[in-house]
C-alpha positions in Angstrom: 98.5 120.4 85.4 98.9 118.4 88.4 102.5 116.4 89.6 103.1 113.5 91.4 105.6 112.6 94.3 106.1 109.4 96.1 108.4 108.5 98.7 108.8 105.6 102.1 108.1 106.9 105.6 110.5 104.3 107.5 109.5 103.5 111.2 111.9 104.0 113.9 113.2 102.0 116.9 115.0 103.1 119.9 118.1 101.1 120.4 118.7 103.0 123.7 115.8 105.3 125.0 116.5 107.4 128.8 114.6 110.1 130.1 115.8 112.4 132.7 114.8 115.6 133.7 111.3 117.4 133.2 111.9 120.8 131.8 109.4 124.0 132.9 108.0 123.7 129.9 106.5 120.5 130.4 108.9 118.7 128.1 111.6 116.0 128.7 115.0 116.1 128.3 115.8 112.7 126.8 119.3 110.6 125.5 118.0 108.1 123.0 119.8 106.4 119.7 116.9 106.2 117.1 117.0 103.5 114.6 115.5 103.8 111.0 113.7 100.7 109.8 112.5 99.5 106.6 108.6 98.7 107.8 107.1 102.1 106.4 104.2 103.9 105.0 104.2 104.7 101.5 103.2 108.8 101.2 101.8 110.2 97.9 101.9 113.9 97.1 99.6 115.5 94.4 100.5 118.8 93.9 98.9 121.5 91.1 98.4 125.4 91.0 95.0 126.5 91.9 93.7 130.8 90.6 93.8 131.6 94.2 95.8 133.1 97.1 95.0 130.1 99.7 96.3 126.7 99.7 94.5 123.5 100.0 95.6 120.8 102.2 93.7 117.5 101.8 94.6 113.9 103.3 93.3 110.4 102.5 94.5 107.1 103.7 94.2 103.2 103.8 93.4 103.1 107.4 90.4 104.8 108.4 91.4 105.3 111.9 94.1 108.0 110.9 92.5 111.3 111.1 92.6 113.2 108.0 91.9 116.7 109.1 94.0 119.5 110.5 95.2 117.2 113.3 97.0 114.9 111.1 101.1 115.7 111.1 100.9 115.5 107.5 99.0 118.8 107.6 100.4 120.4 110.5 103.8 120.0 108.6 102.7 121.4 104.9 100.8 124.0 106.3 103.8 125.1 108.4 106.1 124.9 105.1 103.8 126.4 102.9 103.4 129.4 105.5 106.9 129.7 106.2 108.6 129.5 102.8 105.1 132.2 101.5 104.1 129.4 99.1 100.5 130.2 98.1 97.9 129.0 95.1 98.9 125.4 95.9 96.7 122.0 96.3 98.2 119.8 97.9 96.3 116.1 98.3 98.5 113.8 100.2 97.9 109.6 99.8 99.2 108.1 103.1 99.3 104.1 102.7 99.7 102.8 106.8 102.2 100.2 106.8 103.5 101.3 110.1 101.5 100.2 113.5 99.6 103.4 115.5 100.3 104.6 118.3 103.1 101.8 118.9 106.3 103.6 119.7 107.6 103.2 115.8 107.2 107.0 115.1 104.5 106.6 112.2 102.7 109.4 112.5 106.2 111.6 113.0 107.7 109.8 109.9 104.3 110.8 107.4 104.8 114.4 108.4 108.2 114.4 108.1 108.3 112.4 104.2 105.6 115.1 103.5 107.8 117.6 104.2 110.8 116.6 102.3 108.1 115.7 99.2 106.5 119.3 99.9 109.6 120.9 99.5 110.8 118.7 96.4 107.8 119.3 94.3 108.2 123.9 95.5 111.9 123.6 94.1 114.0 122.4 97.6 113.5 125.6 98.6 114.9 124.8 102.0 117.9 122.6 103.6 117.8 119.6 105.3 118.4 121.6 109.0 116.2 124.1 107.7 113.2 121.4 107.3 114.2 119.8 110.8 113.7 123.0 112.7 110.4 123.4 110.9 109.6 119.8 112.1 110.6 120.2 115.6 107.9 122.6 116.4 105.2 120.0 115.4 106.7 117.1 116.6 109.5 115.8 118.8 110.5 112.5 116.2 110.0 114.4 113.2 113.9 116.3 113.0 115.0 112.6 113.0 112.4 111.1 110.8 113.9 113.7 108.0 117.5 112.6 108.9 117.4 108.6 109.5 119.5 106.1 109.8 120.8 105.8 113.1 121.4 108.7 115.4 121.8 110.2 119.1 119.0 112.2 119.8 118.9 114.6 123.0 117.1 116.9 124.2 113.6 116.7 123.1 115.3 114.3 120.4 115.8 117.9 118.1 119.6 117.5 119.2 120.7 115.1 116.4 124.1 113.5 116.1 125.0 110.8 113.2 126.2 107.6 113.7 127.4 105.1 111.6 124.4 103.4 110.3 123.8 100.1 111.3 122.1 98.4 108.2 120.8 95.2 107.4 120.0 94.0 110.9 117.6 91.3 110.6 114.7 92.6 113.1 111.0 91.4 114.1 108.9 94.1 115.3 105.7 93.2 117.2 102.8 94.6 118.9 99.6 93.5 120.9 97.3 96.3 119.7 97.1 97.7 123.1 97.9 102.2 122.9 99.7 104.2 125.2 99.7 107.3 125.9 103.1 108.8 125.4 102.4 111.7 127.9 100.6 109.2 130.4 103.8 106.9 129.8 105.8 110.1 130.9 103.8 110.8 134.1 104.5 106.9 135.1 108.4 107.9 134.8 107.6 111.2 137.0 106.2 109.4 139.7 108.9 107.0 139.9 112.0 108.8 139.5 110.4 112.4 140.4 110.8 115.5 137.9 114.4 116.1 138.2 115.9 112.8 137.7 119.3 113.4 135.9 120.7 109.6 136.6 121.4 108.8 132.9 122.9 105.2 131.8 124.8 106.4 129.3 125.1 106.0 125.8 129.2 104.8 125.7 128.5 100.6 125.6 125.9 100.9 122.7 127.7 104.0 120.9 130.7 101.6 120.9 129.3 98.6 120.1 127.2 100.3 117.1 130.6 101.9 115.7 132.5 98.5 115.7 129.2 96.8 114.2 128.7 94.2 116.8 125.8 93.6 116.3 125.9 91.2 119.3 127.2 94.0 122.0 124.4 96.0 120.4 121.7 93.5 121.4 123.4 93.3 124.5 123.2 96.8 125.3 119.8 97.5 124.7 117.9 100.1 127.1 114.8 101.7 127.4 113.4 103.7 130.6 110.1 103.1 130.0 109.9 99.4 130.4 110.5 100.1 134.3 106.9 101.4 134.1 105.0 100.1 131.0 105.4 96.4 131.5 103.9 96.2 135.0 100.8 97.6 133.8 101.0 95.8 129.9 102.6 92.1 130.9 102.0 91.6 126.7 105.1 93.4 126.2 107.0 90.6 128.6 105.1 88.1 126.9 107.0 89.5 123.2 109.9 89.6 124.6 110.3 85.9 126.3 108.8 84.2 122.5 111.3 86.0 121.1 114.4 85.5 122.9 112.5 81.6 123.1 113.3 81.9 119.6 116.8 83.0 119.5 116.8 86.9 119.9 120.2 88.1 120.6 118.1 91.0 122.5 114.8 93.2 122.7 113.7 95.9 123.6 109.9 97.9 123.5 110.4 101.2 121.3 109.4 104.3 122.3 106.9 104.3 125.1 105.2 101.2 123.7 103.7 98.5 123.1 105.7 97.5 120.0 108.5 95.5 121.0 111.6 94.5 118.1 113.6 91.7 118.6 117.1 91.1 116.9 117.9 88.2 115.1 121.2 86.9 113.8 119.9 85.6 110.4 116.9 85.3 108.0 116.0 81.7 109.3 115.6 82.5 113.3 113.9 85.8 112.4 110.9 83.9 110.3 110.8 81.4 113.2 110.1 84.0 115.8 107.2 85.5 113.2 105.8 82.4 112.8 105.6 81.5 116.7 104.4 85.3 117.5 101.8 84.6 114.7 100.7 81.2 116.4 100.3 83.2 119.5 97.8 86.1 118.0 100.4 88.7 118.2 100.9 90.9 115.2 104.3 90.8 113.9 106.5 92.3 111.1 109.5 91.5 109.6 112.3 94.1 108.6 115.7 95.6 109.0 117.4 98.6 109.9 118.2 101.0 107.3 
C-alpha cells in the first residue's frame, strides 16, 4: 500500500545579499536576509514498503531539463535522511512540478530538496525536528537550512546561521528573468577578483532589519542590496534592462536575487505590479507575478 504527500516549494529572494570573506574551505562567509515567495514548485511524494533492505529513490518532473538522477537535491536530500534516521525497505518516487525559474538566483533546486525533506520525514513519522532537518540540509546545500525555515530571515555564514524576522507578507512582487545562467561559483570568483579573498567590508544589515521590523515596506525597497550586481551586470546588461522597465513602471525598488539573473521588483499595489508584467511581457522578458510569504 502506497501513501501520498504533497506540499509548495516557495522560491526565495534576497532582500539584502553581501559577501565577505573566502573561508579555507573554499566557501563564503555571507550576511543576507532571505525572502520566501509564493512562486513555487509543487513536490509530490509516493511512498510504500518494498520486501527488501535497500531503498529506492526515483524522480520525475515537468521540465525535462531537471536532472532526475542522483545529482538532483531531491535525492541527495532523501538519501541523506533515509541513511541517517536507518530508514530502510522504502520507495520513494518524488513528482517535482517546476514553477520556479533554473538556475535564476530563486533557490529552486534548494527549496525541492528541502520540501522533500520535510515530506520524507512526514510520511517516516517526523522522526526528526525542524534544526535537526536543517543540519541535514546544510551538508547538501547552502539555501536548503532556509528553504525548510522560510519566511523571512538573516542568514550568515554559509546562510546555515539562521535568525527570524518578522515576516514581511503580502508584498506585491514581480520577479523576472532573461533566461541567461550563471554560475554561482563563477559569480563568486568575479567578487574574488574584485574585492580579493579577505574582504570583510560588510554594509550592514541595521537600515533593512529596521525597516522590515516597522513594515515599511517603502524603507525596505529603499534599502535593497546585493554584492553581486557590482559584477554580474557588467557582463549581463539584461539585468539593468529589468530593473529600469520596472522602476519605469513604478517599482518602489529592485534588486537581482542571488547571483542572478532573476531580478524582483516591488510594487506598492496589485494595479502597478500587472503594469510592469505586462510591459516586461511586451519586451520578451519572462516575468512572474507573486508575493512574499
Amino acid at each position: 500500500m502506497s501513501m501520498t504527500y504533497k506540499a509548495l516549494a516557495y522560491g526565495k529572494i534576497n532582500l539584502h545579499l553581501d559577501v565577505l570573506n573566502r573561508m579555507e574551505n573554499g566557501y563564503h562567509n555571507i550576511e543576507s536576509i532571505m525572502q520566501s515567495v509564493s512562486l513555487a514548485d509543487v513536490i509530490t511524494l509516493e511512498i510504500s514498503d518494498i520486501d527488501t533492505d535497500e531503498n529506492v529513490i526515483k524522480i520525475v518532473s515537468s521540465d525535462n531539463s531537471v536532472p532526475t538522477d542522483k545529482t538532483n537535491l531531491v535525492y541527495k536530500c532523501v538519501d541523506r535522511f533515509l541513511k541517517h534516521t536507518n530508514t530502510c525497505g522504502k520507495e520513494c518516487i518524488f513528482a517535482i512540478e517546476k514553477n520556479i525559474p533554473i538556475a535564476a538566483g530563486m533557490a529552486g533546486g534548494s527549496s525541492d530538496g528541502a520540501t522533500a525533506l520535510k515530506l520524507i520525514n512526514e510520511a517516516c513519522g517526523n522522526l526528526l525536528n525542524l534544526n535537526e532537518l536543517c543540519k541535514l540540509g546544510a551538508a547538501v546545500g547552502a539555501d536548503i537550512p532556509f528553504c525548510l525555515t522560510g519566511g523571512t530571515c538573516i542568514c550568515k555564514g554559509i546562510g546555515e546561521d539562521i535568525t527570524r524576522l518578522k515576516s514581511l507578507k503580502n508584498v506585491y512582487l514581480v520577479s523576472a528573468i532573461d533566461y541567461s545562467s550563471v554560475s554561482t561559483p563563477f559569480a563568486f570568483s568575479l567578487l574574488d577578483e574584485k574585492y580579493g579573498t579577505d574582504n570583510i567590508n560588510a554594509k550592514g544589515l541595521g537600515d533593512i532589519i529596521e525597516a522590515i521590523e516597522s513594515e515599511s515596506i517603502e524603507n525596505v525597497a529603499l534599502n535593497l542590496y546585493n554584492k553581486f550586481e557590482e559584477v554580474i551586470i557588467p557582463i549581463n546588461p539584461n539585468v539593468q534592462k529589468i530593473k529600469d522597465i520596472m522602476l519605469q513602471c513604478g517599482a518602489l525598488g529592485t534588486l537581482m536575487s542571488g547571483s542572478g539573473p532573476s531580478v524582483f521588483g516591488i510594487f506598492i499595489d496589485e494595479n502597478s505590479q500587472k503594469n510592469a508584467l505586462e510591459k516586461l511581457k511586451n519586451c520578451s522578458i519572462n516575468a512572474f507575478l507573486c508575493k512574499t510569504v
